[in-house]
N, C-alpha and C positions, 0 to 999 in steps of 0.2 A: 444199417445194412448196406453195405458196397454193393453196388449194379455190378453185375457180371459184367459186363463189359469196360468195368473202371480202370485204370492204368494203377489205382492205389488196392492194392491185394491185400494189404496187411500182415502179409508174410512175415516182412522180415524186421517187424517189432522189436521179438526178441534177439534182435544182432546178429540174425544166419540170412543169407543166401542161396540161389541156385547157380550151381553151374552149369554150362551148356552141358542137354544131359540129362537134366537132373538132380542131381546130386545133390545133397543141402551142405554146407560149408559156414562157417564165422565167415562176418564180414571184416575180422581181423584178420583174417588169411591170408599170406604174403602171394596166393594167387591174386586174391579180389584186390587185393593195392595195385597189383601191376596193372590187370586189366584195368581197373578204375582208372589210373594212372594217361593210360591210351584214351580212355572215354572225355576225361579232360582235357588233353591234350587238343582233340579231335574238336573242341568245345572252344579253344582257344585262337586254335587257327581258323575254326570260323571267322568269329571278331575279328581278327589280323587278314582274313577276305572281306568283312563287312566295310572294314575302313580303307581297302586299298582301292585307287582310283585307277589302277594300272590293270587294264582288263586280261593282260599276257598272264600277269601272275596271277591274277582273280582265277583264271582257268586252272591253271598249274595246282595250284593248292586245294581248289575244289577236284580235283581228281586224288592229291594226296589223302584229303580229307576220307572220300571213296575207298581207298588201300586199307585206312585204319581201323575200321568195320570189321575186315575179316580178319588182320592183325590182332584185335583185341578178340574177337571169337576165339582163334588158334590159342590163347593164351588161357582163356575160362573154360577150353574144351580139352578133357582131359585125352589121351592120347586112345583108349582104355572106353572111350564113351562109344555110346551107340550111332550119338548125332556126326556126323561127319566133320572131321577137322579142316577148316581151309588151309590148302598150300600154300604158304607163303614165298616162292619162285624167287630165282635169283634175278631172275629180271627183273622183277621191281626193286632192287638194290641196285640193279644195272642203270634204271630209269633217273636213277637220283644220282650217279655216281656222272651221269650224261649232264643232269640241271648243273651239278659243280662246275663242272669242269667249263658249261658253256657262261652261266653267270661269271667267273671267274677272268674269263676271256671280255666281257666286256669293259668296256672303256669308265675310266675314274671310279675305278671298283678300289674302297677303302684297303689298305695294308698296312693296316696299323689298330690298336685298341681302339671301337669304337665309345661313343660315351654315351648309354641307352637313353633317350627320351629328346634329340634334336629334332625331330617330326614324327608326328603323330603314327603314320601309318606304318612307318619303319619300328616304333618303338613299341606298336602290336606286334612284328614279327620277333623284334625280340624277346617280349612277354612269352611268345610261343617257343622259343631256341631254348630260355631254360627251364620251361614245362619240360619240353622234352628231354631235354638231358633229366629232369628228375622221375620220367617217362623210363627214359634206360635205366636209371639208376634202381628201379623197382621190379624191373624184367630182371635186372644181376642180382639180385638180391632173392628174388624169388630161384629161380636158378642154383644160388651157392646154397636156399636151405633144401634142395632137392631137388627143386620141379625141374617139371620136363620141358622146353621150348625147341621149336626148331632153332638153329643158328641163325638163318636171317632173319628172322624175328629180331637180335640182335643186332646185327647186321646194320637192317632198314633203318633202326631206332638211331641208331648213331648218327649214321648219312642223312639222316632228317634234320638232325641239328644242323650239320652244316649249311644244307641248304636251307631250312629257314634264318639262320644267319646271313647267308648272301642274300637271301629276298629282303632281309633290311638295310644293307647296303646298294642291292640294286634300286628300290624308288626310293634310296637318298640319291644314289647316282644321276638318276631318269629327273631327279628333281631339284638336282643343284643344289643340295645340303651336304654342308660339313661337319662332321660328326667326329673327324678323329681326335683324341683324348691329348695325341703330341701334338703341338703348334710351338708358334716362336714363343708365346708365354708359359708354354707347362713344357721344356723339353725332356727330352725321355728318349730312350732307345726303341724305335717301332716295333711292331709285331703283328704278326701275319693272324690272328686268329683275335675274339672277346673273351677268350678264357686262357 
């Protein structure tokens, strides 16, 4: 017998879930991947705050971290529910749209293919840049077979890669690591982005 008050309910044995709501759903459902999708995400950039020693970004991401809560709410709650849907604002696309642009402005900021795993802490945030892109890639997906999201839901999701990409260039920058892929032994044409 489960205590009521266990975190293990044994609900969803047979492969359904709830959604905010309510609702029972498969845990196949191209909703439950996206929002799962964010839950990982949110899991990963932990770790990519656990290892980083740069207390500026430790902040920054543990507030991003904060955003993705009701992000993945707004996602598992359908439009249509009873419980309240969080608004997802353009200002917190604004907020990230402000981290680019000012990472981007700092000095010995990589322009070219990085090559993931030169430093530990950087190659956490990269673990997290393509969570997240596979983060977006599961909100489009749910999205083209119907569902409903607000737009920056999408939005956010993308601008987040960017900026966890520059959080693993900024503490290689802050930390005197070279990570880019051209050098005088691999030459190659640069490029502004890791994908």
């Amino acid at each position: 017998m489960v205590p009521p008050c266990s975190i293990s309910t044994r609900k969803g044995d047979a492969g359904v879930t709830r959604l905010g709501g309510g609702e029972q759903i498969s845990k196949a459902d191209a909703r439950v991947e996206a929002y799962g999708a964010i839950d990982e995400l949110n899991t990963i950039i932990g770790l990519a705050r656990a290892f980083c020693t740069d207390e500026e970004l430790r902040g920054i991401v543990r507030a991003i971290q904060r955003e993705l809560f009701p992000i993945g709410s707004a996602i598992s709650t359908k439009p249509t529910s009873k419980k309240h849907v969080p608004t997802i604002g353009k200002e917190m696309v604004h907020r990230l749209d402000a981290l680019v642009e000012r990472f981007e402005a700092e000095p010995n900021i990589l322009r070219d293919w990085s090559l993931p795993g030169e430093f530990r802490e950087s190659a956490a945030f990269d673990a997290a840049r393509a969570i997240c892109r596979r983060a977006e890639r599961a909100a489009v997906r749910y999205v083209s077979s119907g569902g409903v999201v607000q737009p920056t839901v999408l939005e956010y999701l993308n601008r987040l890669s960017d900026v966890l990409w520059l959080c693993a260039r900024v503490v290689e920058a802050r930390n005197g690591i070279d990570a880019r892929l051209r050098d005088e032994e691999h030459p190659g044409p640069p490029w502004s982005r890791a994908w």
